[in-house]
mmCIF file as Biopython writes it, N, C-alpha, C and O atoms, coordinates in Angstrom:
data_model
#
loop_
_atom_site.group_PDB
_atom_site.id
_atom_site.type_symbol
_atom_site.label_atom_id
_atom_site.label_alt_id
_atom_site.label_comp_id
_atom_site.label_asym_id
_atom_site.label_entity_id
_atom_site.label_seq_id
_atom_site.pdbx_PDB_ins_code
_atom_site.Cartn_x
_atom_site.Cartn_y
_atom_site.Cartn_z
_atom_site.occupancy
_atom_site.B_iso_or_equiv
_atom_site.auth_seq_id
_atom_site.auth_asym_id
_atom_site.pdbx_PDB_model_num
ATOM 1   N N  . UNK A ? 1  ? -4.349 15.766 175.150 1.0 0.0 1  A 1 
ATOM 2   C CA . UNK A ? 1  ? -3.688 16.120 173.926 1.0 0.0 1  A 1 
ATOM 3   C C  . UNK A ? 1  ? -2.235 15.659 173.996 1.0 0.0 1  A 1 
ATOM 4   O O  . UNK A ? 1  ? -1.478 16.074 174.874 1.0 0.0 1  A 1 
ATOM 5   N N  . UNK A ? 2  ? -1.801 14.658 172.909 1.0 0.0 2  A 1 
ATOM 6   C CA . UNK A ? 2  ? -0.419 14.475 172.958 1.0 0.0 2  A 1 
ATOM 7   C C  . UNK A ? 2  ? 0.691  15.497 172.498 1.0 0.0 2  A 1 
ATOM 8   O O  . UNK A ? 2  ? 0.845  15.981 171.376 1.0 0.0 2  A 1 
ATOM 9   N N  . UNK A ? 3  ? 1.538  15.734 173.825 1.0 0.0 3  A 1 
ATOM 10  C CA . UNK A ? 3  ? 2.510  17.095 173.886 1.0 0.0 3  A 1 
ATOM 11  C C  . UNK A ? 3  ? 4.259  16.023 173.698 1.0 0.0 3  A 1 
ATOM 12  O O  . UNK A ? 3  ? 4.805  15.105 174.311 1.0 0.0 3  A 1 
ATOM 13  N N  . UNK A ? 4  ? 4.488  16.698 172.736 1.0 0.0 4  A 1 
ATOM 14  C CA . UNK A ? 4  ? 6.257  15.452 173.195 1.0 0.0 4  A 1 
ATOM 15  C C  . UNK A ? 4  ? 7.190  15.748 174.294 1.0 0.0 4  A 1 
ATOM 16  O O  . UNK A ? 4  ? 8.234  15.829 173.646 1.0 0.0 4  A 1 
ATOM 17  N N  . UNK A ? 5  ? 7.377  15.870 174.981 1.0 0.0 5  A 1 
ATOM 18  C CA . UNK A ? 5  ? 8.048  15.658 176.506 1.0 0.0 5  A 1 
ATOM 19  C C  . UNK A ? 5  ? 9.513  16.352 176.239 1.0 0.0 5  A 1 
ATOM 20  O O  . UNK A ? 5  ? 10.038 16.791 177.262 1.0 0.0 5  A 1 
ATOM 21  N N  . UNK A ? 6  ? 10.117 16.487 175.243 1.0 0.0 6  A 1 
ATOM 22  C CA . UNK A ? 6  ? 11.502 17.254 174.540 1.0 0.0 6  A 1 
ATOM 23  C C  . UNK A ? 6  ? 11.352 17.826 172.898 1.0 0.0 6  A 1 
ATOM 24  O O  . UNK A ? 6  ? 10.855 17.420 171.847 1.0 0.0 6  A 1 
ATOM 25  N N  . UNK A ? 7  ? 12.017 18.881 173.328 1.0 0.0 7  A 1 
ATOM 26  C CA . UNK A ? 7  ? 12.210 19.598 171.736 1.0 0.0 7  A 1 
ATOM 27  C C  . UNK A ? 7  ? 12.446 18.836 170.769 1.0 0.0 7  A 1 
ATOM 28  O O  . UNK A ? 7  ? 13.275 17.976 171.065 1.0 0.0 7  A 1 
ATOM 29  N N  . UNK A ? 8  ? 11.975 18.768 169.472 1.0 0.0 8  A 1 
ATOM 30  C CA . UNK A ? 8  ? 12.923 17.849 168.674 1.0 0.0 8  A 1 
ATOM 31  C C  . UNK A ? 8  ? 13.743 18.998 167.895 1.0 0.0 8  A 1 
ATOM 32  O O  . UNK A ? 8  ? 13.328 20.049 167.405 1.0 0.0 8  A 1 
ATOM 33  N N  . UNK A ? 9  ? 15.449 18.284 167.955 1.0 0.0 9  A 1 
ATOM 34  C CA . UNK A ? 9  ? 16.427 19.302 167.456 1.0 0.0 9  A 1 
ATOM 35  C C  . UNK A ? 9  ? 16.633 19.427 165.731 1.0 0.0 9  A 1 
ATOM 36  O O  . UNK A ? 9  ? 16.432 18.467 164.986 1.0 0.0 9  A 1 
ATOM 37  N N  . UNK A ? 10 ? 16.921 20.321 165.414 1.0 0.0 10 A 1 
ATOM 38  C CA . UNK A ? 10 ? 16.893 20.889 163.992 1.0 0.0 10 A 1 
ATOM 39  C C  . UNK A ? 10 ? 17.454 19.594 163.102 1.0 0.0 10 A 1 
ATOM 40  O O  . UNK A ? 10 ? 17.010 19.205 162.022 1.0 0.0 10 A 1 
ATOM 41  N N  . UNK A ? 11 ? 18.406 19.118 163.767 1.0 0.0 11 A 1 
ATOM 42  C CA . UNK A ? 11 ? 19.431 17.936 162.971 1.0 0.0 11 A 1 
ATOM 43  C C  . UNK A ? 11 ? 18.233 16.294 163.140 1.0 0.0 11 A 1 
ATOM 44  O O  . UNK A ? 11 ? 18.028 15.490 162.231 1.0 0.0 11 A 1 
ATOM 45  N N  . UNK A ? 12 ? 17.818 16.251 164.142 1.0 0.0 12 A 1 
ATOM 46  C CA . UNK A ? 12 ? 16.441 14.907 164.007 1.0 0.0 12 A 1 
ATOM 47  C C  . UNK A ? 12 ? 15.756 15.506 163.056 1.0 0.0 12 A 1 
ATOM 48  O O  . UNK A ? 12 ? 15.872 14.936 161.971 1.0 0.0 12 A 1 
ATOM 49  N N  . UNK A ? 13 ? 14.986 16.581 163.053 1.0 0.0 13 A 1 
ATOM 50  C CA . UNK A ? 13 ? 13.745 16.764 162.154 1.0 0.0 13 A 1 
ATOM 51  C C  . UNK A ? 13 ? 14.522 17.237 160.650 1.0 0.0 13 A 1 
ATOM 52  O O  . UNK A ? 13 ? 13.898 17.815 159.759 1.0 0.0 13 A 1 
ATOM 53  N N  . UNK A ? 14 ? 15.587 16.976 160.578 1.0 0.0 14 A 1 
ATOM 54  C CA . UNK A ? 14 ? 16.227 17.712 158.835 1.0 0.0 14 A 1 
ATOM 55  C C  . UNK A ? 14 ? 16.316 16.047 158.553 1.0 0.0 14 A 1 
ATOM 56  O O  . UNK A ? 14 ? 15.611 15.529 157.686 1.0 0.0 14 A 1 
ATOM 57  N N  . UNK A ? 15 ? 17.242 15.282 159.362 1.0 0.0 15 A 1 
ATOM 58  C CA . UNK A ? 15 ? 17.805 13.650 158.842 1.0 0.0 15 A 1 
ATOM 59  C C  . UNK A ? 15 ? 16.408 13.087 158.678 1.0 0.0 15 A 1 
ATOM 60  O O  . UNK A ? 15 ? 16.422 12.364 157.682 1.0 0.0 15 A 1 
ATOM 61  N N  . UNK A ? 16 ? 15.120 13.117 159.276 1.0 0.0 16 A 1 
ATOM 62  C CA . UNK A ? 16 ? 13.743 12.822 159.377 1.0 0.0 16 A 1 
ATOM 63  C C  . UNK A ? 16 ? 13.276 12.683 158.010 1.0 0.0 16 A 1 
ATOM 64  O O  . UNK A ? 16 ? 12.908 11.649 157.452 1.0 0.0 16 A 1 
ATOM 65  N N  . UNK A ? 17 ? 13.370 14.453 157.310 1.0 0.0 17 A 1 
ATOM 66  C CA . UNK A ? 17 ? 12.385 14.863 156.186 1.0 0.0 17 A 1 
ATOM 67  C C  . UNK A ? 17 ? 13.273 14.521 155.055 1.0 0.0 17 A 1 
ATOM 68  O O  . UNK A ? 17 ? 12.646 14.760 154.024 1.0 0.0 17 A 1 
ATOM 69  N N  . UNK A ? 18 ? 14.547 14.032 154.766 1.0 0.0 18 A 1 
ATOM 70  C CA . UNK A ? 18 ? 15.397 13.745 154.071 1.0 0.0 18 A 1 
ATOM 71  C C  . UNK A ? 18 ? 14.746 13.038 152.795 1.0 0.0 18 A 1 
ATOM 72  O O  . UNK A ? 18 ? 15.257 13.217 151.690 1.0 0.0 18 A 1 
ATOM 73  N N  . UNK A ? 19 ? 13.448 12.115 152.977 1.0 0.0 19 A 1 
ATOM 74  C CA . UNK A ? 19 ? 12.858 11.252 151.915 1.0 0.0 19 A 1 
ATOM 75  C C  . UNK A ? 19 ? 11.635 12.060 151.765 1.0 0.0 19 A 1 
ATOM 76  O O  . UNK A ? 19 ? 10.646 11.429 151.390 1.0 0.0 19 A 1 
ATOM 77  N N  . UNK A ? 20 ? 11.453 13.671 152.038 1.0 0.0 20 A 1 
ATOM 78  C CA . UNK A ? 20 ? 10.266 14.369 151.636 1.0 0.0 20 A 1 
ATOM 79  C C  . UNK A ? 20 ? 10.787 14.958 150.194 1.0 0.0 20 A 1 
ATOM 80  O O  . UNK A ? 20 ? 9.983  15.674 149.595 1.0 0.0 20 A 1 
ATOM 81  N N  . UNK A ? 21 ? 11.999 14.730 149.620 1.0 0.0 21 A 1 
ATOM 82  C CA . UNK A ? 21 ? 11.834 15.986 148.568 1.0 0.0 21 A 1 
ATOM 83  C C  . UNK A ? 21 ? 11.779 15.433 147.222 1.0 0.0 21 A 1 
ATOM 84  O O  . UNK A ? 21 ? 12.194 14.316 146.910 1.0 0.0 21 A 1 
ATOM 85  N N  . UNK A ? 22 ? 11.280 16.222 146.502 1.0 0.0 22 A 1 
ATOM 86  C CA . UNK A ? 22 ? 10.635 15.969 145.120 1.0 0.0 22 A 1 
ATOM 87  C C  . UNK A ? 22 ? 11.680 14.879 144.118 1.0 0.0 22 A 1 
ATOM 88  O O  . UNK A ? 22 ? 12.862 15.168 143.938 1.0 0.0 22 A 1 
ATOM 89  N N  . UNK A ? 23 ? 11.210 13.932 143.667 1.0 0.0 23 A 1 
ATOM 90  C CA . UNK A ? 23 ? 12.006 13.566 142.643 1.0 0.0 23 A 1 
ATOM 91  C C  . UNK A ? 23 ? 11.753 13.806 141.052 1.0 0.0 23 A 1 
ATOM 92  O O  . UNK A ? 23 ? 10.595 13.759 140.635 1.0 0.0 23 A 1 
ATOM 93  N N  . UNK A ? 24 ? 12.777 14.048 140.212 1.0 0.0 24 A 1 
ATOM 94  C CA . UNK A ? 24 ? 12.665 14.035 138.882 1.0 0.0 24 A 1 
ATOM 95  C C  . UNK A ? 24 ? 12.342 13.178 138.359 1.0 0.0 24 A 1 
ATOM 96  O O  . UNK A ? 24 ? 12.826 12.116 138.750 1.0 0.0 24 A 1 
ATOM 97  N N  . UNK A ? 25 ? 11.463 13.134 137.319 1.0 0.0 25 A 1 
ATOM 98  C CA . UNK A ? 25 ? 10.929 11.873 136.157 1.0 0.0 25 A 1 
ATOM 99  C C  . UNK A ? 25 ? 12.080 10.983 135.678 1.0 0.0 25 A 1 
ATOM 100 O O  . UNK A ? 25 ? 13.166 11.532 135.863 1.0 0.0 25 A 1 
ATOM 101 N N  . UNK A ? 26 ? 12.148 9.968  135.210 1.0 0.0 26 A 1 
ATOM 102 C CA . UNK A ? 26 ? 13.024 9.429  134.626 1.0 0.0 26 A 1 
ATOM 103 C C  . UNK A ? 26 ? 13.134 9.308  132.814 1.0 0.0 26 A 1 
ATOM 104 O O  . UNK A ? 26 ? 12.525 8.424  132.212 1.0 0.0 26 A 1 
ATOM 105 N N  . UNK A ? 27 ? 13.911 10.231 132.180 1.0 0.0 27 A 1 
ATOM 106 C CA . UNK A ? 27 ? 13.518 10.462 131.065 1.0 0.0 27 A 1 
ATOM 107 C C  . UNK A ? 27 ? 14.462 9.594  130.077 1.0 0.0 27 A 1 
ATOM 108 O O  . UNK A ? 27 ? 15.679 9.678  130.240 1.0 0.0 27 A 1 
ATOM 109 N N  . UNK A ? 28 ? 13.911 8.718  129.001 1.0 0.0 28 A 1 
ATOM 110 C CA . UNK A ? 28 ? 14.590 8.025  128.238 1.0 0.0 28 A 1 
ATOM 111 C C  . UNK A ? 28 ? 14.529 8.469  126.321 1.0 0.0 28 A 1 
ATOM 112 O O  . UNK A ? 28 ? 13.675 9.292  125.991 1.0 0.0 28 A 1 
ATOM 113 N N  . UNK A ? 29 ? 15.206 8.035  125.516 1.0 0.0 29 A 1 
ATOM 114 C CA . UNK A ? 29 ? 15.127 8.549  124.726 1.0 0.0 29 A 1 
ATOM 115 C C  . UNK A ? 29 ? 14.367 7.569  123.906 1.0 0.0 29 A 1 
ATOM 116 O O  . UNK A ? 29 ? 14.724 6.436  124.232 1.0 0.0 29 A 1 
ATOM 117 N N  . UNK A ? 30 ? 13.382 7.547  122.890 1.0 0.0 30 A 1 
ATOM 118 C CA . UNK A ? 30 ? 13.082 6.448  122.477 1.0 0.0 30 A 1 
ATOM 119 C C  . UNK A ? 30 ? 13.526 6.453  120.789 1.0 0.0 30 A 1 
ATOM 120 O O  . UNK A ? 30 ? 13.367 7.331  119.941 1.0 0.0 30 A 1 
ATOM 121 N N  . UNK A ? 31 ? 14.249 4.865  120.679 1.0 0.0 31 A 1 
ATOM 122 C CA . UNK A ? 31 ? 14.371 4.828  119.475 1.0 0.0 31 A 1 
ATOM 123 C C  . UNK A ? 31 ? 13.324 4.725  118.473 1.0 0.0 31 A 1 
ATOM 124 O O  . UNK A ? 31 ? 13.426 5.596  117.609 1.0 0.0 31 A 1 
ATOM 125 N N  . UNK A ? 32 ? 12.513 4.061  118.350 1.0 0.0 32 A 1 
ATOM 126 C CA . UNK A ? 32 ? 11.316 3.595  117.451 1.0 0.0 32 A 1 
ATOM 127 C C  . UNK A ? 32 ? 10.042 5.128  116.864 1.0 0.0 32 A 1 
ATOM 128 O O  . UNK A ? 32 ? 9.207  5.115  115.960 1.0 0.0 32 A 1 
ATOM 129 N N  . UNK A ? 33 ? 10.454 6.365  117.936 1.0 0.0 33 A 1 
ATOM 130 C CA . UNK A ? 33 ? 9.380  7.357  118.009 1.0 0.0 33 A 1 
ATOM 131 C C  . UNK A ? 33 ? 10.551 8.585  117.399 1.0 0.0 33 A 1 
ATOM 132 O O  . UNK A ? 33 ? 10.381 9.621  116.757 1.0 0.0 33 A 1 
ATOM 133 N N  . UNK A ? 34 ? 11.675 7.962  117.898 1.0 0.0 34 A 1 
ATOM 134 C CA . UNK A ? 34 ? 12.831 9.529  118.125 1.0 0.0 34 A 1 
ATOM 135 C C  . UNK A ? 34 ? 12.270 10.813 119.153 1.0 0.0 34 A 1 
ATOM 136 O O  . UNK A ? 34 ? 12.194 11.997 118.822 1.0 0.0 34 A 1 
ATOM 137 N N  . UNK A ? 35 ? 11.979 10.349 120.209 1.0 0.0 35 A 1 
ATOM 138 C CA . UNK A ? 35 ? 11.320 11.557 121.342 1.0 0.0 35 A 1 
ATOM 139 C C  . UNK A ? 35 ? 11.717 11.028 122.760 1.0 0.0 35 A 1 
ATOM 140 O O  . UNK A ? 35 ? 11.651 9.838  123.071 1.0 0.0 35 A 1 
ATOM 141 N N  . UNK A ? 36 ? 12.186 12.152 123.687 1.0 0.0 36 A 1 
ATOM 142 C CA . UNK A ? 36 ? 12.301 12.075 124.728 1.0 0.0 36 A 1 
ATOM 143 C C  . UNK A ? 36 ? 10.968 11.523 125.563 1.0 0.0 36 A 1 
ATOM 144 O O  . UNK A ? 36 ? 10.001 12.284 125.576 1.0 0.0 36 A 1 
ATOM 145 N N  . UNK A ? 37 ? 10.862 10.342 126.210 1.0 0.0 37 A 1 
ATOM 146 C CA . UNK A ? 37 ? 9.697  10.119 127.209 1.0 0.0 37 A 1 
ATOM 147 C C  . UNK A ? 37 ? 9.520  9.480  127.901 1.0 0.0 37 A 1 
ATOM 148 O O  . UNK A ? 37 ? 9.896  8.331  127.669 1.0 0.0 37 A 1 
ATOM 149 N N  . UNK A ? 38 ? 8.959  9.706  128.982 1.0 0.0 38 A 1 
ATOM 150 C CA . UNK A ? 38 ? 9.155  8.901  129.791 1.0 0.0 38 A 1 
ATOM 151 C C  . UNK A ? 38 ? 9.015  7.524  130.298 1.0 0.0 38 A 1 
ATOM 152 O O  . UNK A ? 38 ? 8.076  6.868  129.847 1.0 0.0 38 A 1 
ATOM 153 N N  . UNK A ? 39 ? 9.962  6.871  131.340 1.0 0.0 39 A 1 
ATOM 154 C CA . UNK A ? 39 ? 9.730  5.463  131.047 1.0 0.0 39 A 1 
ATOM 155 C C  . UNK A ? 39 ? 8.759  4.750  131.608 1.0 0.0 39 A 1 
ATOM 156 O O  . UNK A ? 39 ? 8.444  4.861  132.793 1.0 0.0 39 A 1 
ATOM 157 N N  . UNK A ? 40 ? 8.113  3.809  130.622 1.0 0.0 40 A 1 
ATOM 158 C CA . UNK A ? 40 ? 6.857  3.055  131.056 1.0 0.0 40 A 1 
ATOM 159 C C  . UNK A ? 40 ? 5.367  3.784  130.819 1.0 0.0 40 A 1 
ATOM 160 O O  . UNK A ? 40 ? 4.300  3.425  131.319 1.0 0.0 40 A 1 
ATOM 161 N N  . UNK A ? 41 ? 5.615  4.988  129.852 1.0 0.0 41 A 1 
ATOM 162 C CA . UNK A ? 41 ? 4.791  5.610  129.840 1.0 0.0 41 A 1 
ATOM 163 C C  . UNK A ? 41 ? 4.477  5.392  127.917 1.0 0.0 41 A 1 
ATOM 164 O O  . UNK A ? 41 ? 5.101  4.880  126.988 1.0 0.0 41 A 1 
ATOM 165 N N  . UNK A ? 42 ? 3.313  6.030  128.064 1.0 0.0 42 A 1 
ATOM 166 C CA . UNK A ? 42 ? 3.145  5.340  125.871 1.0 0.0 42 A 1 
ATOM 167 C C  . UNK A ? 42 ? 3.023  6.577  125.818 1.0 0.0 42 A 1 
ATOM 168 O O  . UNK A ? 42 ? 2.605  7.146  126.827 1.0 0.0 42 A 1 
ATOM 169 N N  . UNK A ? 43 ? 3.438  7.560  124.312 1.0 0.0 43 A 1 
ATOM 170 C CA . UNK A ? 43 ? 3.270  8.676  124.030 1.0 0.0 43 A 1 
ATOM 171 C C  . UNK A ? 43 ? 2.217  8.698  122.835 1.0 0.0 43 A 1 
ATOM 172 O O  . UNK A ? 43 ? 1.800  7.572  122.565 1.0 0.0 43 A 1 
ATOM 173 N N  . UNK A ? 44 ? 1.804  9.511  122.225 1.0 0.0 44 A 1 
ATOM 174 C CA . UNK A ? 44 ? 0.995  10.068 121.304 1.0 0.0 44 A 1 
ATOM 175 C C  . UNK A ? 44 ? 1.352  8.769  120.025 1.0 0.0 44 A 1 
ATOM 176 O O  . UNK A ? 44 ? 0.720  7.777  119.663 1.0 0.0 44 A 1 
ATOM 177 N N  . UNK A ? 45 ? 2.625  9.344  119.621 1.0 0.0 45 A 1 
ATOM 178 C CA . UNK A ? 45 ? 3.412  8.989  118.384 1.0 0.0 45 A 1 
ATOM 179 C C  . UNK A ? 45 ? 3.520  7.503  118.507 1.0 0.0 45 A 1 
ATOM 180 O O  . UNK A ? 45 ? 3.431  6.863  117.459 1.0 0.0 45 A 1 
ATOM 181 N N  . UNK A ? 46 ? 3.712  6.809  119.711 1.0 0.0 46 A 1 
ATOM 182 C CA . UNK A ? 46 ? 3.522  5.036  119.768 1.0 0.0 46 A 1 
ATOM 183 C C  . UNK A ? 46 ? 2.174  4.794  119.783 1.0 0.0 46 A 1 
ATOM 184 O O  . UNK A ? 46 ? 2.077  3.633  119.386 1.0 0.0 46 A 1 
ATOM 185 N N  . UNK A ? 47 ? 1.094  5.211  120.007 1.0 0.0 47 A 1 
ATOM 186 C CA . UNK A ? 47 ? -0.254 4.655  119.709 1.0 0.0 47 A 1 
ATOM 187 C C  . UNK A ? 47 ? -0.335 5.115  118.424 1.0 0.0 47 A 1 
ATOM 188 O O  . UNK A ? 47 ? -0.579 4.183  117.657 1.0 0.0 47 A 1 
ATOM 189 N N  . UNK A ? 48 ? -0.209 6.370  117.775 1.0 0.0 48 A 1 
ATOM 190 C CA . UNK A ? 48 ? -0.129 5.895  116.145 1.0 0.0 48 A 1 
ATOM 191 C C  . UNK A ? 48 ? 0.643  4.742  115.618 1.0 0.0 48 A 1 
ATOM 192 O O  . UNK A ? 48 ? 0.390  3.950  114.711 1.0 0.0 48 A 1 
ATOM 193 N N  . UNK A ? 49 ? 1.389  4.826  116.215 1.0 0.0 49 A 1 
ATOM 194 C CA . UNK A ? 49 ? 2.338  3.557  115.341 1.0 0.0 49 A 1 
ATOM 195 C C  . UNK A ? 49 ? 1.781  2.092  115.576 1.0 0.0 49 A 1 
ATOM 196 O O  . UNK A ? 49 ? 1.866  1.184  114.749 1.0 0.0 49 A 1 
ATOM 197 N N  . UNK A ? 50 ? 1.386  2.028  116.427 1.0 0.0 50 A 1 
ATOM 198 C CA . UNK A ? 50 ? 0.844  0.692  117.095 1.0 0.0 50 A 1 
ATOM 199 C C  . UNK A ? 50 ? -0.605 0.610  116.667 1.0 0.0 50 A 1 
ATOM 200 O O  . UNK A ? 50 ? -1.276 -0.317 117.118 1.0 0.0 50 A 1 
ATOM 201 N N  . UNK A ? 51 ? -1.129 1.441  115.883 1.0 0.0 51 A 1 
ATOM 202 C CA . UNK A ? 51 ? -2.446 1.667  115.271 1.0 0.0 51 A 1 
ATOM 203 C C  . UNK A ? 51 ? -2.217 1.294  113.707 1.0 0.0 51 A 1 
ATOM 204 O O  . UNK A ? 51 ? -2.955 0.364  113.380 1.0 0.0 51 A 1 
ATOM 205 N N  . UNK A ? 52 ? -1.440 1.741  112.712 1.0 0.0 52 A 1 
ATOM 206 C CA . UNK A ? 52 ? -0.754 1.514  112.180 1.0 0.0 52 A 1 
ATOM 207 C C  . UNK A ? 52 ? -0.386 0.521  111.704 1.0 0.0 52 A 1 
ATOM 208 O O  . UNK A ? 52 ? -0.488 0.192  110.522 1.0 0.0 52 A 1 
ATOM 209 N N  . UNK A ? 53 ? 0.367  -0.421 113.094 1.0 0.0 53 A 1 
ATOM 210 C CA . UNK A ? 53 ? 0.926  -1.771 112.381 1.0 0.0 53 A 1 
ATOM 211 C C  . UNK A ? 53 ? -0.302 -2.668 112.352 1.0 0.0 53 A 1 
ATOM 212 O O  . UNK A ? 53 ? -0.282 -3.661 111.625 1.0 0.0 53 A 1 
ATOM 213 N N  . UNK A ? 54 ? -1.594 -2.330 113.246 1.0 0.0 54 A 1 
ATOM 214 C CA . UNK A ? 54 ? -2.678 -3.197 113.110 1.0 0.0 54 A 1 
ATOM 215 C C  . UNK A ? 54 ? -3.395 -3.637 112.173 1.0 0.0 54 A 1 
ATOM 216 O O  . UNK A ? 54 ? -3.986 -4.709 112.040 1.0 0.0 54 A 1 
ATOM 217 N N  . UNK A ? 55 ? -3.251 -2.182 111.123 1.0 0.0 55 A 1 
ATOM 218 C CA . UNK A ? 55 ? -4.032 -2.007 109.766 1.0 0.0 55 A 1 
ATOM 219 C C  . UNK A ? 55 ? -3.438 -2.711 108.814 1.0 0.0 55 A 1 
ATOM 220 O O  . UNK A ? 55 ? -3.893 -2.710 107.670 1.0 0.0 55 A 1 
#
């Protein structure tokens, strides 16, 4: 069974987990819908519209 040979100290394992914590969405405002959403993402209100201009 692999055992690690030294403690690892509070300050290695904190600088370590530094890229574990949650990130926030990136939220844009859209002109064409007037709604907050997110980017690269299609909302409700742009597939109507894009339904819409087809007709």
């Amino acid at each position: 069974m692999a055992v690690p040979a030294r403690k690892t100290s509070k300050m290695k394992k904190r600088t370590r987990r530094t890229h574990h914590q949650i990130k926030s969405p990136t939220i844009a405002y859209d002109l064409t819908t007037g709604v907050y959403k997110r980017s690269h993402y299609i909302t409700k209100e742009e597939v109507k519209l894009r339904k819409a201009e087809v007709r």
